[in-house]
C-alpha positions in Angstrom: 14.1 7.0 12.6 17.7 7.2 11.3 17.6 8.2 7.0 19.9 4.6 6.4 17.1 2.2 8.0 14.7 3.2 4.8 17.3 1.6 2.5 17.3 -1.5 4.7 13.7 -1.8 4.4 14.1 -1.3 0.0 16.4 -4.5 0.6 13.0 -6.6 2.5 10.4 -5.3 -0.3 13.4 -6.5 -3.2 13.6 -9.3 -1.4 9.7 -9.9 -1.6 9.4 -8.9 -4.9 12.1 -11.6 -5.9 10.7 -14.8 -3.9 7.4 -13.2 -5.4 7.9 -12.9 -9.2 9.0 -16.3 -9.5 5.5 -17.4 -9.7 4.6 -14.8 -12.1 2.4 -15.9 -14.7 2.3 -19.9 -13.4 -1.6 -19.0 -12.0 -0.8 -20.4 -8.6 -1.3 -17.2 -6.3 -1.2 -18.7 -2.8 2.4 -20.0 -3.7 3.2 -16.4 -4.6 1.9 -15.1 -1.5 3.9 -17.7 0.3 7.1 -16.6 -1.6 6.8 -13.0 -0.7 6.2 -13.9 2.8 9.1 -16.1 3.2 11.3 -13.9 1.4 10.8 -10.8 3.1 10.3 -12.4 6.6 13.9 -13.6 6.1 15.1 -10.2 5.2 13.6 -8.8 8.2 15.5 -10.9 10.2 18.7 -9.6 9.4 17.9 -5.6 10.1 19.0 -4.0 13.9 15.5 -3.0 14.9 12.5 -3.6 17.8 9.9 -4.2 15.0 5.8 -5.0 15.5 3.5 -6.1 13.0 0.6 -3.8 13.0 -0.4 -4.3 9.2 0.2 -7.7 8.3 -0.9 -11.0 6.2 -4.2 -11.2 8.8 -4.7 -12.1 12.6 -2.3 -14.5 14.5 -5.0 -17.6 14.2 -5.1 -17.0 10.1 -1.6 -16.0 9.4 1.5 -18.4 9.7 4.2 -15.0 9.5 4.1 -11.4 9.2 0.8 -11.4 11.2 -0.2 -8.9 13.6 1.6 -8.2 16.7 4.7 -10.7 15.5 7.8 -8.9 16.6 10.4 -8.8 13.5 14.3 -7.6 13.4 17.3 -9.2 14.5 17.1 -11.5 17.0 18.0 -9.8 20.5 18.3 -6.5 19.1 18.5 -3.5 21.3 17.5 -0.7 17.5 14.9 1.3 17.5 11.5 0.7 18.0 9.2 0.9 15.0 5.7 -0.4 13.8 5.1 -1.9 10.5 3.0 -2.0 8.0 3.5 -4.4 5.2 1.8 -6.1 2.2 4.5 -8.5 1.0 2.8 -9.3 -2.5 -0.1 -6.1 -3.3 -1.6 -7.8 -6.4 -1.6 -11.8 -5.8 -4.0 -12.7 -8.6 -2.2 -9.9 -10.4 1.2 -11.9 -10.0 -0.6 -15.2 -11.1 -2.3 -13.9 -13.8 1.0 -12.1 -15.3 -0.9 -9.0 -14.9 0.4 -5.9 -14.4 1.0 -3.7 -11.2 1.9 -6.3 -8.4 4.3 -4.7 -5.7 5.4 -5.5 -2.4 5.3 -2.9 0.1 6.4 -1.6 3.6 6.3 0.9 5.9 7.7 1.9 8.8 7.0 4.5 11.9 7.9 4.9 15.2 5.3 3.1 17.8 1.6 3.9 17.6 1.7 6.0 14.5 -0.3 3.2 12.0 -4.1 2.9 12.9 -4.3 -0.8 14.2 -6.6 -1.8 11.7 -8.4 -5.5 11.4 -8.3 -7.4 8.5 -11.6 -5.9 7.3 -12.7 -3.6 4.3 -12.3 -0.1 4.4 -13.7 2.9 2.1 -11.6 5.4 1.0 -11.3 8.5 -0.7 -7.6 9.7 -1.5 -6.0 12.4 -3.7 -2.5 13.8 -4.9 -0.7 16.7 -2.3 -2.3 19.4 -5.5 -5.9 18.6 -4.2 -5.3 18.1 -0.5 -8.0 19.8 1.4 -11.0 18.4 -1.3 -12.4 15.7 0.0 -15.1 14.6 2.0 -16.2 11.0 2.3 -19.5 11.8 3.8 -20.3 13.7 0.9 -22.1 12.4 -2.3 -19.3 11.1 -5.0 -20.6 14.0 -7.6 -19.6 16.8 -5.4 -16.3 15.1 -4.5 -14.9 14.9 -8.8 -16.1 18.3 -8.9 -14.3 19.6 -5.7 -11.3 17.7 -6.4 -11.6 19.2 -10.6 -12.0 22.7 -9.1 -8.7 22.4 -6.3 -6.9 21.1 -9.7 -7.9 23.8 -11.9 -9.5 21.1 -14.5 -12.4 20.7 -15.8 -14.1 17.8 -14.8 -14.0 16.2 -18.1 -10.7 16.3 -17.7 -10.4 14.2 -14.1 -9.9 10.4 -14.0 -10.8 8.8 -10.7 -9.3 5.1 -10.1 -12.3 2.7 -8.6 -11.6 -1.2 -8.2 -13.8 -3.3 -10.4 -16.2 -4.9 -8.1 -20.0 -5.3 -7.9 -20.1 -3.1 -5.3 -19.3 0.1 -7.0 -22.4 -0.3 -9.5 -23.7 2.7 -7.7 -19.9 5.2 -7.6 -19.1 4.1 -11.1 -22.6 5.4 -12.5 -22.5 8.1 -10.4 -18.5 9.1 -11.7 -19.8 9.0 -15.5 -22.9 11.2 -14.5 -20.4 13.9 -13.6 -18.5 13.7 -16.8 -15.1 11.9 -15.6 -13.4 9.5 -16.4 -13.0 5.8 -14.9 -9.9 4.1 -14.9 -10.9 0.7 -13.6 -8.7 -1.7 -11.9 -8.8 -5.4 -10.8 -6.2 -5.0 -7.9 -3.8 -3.0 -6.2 -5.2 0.0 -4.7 -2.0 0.9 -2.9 -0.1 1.4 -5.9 -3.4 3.2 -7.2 -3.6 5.8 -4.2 0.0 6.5 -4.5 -0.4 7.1 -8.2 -2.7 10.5 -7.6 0.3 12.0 -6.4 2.6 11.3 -9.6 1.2 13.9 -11.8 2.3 14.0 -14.8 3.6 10.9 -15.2 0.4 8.9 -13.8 -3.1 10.6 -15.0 -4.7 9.3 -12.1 -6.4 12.2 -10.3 -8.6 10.4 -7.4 -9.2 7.0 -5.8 -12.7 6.3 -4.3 -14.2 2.8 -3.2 -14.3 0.1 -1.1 -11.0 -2.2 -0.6 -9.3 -3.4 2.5 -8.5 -2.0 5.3 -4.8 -2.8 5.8 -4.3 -1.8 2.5 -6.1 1.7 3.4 -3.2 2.4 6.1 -0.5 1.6 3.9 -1.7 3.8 0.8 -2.4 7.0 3.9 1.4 5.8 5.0 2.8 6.6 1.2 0.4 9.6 0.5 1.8 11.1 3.6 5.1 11.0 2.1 3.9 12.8 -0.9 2.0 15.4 0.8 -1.8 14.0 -0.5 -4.7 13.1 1.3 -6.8 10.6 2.3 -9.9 9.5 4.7 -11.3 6.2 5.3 -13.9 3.9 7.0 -13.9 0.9 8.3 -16.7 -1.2 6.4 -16.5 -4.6 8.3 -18.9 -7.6 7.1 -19.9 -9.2 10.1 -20.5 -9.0 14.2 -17.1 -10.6 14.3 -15.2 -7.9 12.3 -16.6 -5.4 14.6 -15.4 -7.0 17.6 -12.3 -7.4 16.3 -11.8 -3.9 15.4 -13.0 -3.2 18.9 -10.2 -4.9 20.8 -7.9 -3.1 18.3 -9.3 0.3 19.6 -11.8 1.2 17.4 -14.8 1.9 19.7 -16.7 3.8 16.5 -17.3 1.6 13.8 -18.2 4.6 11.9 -15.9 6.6 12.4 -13.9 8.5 9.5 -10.1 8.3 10.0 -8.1 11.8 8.5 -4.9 10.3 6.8 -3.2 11.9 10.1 -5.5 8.9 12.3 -4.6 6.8 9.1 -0.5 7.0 9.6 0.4 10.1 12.0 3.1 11.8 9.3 5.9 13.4 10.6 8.1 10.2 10.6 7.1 7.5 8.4 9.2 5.3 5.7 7.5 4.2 3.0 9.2 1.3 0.5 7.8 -0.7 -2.2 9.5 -2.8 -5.1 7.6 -4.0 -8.1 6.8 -7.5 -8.9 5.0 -6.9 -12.4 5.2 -4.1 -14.5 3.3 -1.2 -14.0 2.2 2.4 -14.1 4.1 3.2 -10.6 6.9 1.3 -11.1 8.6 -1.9 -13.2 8.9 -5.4 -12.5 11.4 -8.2 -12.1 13.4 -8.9 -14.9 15.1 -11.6 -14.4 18.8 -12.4 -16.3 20.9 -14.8 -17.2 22.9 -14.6 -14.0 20.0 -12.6 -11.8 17.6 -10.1 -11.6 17.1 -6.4 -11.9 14.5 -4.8 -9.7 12.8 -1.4 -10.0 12.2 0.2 -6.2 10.9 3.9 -4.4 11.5 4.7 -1.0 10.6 7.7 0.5 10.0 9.7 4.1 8.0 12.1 5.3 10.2 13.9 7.2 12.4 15.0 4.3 9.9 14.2 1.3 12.8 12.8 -0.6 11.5 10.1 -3.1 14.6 7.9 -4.1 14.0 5.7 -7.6 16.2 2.5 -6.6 17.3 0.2 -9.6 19.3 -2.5 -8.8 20.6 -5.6 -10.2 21.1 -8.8 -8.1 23.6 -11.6 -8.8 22.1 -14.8 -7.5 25.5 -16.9 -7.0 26.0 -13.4 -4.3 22.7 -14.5 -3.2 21.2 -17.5 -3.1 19.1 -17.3 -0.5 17.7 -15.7 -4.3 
């Protein structure tokens, strides 16, 4: 995949972020959604590649864009062939609420590299590239912190895992505070929360466990590859129907556990994101007098080469803005 199409694909998640962060705050989060999805379908459109939707905003009969298996890119391009992965607004009730760590994300890989994952829940287990090699998401959450604290070199007092705050991690979350470590709980956004266990020192986010979806599993493996971390996951699906589903995607074992190589094979992936609301991975729209500033990261796998993009957009240049 040519080094110049990840700075195209910056310009889609700006874009998102932009359509996106003009709802911030106004507690409407489907009309945020819809923003991001406009905006970064759009911006798709004007990039030279063969692109498929194997991550996307759900299945073709629940999605009106960016759902699975659309084709995306210029219109009777001949460019390279890539999957994508994309989650054009991580952190919609985030957005609404005028809370903190929305982003919009994508990645990109050449075809058949993404799992072709359902829109189902997944659990998960990821860690920064210093702890790679730890984890086992068969094994009981105690002896996880204290393999992950061990590969670190910290005590486990010292560890603070990342767990979304649902109903259903009663059970993790008592058995995290048994161990001694510490619970950063979140209310969204577990991409930009499996990316963070790989920015050491700036983020002290050491581990993510839990249960959250399934797209959003592939995209957080597609990033963490980047970074050199790991990751497994399984799929968790809530019904007959979410298991036939996952079937006719490939997945003949609904048990299986998926290495973050089955997750997003590494050796050439993109990874983009821009963020929507401030955060600890990266800053929001700021909108001016004239524009907007945005605060991006791209990076690849092939390179590692994580690029900080700040950029500041001038509206009467582009109003599709």
């Amino acid at each position: 995949m040519d080094r110049n199409m990840a700075l195209e694909f910056v310009r889609v998640t700006e874009a998102a972020a932009l359509g996106a962060a003009k709802w911030m705050g106004l507690g409407n989060d489907k009309a945020a959604d819809q923003a991001a999805v406009d905006y970064m379908r759009k911006a798709f459109s004007s990039i030279a590649f063969d692109g498929t939707v194997v991550i996307g905003e759900g299945e073709r009969d629940e999605a009106p864009m960016l759902y699975i298996g659309e084709k995306i890119g210029r219109t009777g391009c001949q460019g390279p062939k890539l999957d994508i992965a994309i989650d054009p607004l991580e952190g919609t009730t985030l957005t609404a609420q005028g809370r903190p760590n929305a982003i919009s994300v994508v990645a990109a890989a050449p075809r058949g590299h993404f799992l072709n994952a359902p829109d189902t829940y997944m659990k998960k287990i990821a860690v920064g590239p210093c702890a790679k090699g730890a984890i086992d998401i068969n094994a009981p959450v105690k002896d996880n912190v204290k393999a992950v604290a061990k590969k670190l070199g910290k005590d486990v007092k010292s560890i603070t895992v990342v767990i979304l705050d649902r109903p259903r991690h009663a059970d993790i979350i008592r058995d995290v505070r048994e161990t001694g470590a510490r619970i950063y709980l979140i209310q969204d956004g577990d991409v930009a929360a499996a990316v963070a266990t790989a920015f050491p020192p700036d983020s002290e986010i050491d581990m993510l466990l839990g249960i959250g979806g399934a797209p959003e599993g592939v995209l957080a493996a597609a990033a963490l590859q980047c970074l050199g971390g790991d990751m497994q996951g399984q799929l968790k699906p809530r019904n007959d129907e979410e298991i036939k589903r996952a079937a006719k995607m490939g997945v003949k074992n609904i048990d299986k556990v998926f290495t973050i190589d089955e997750l997003a094979k590494g050796e050439d992936i993109m990874f983009a994101a821009t963020g929507v609301t401030n955060g600890s991975f990266l800053k929001g729209v700021k909108f001016t007098a004239t524009g907007a500033m945005t605060h991006s990261v791209v990076m690849r796998s092939k390179t590692g080469t994580i690029r900080y993009i700040e950029a500041l957009h001038k509206f009467e240049k582009k109003p599709v803005y």
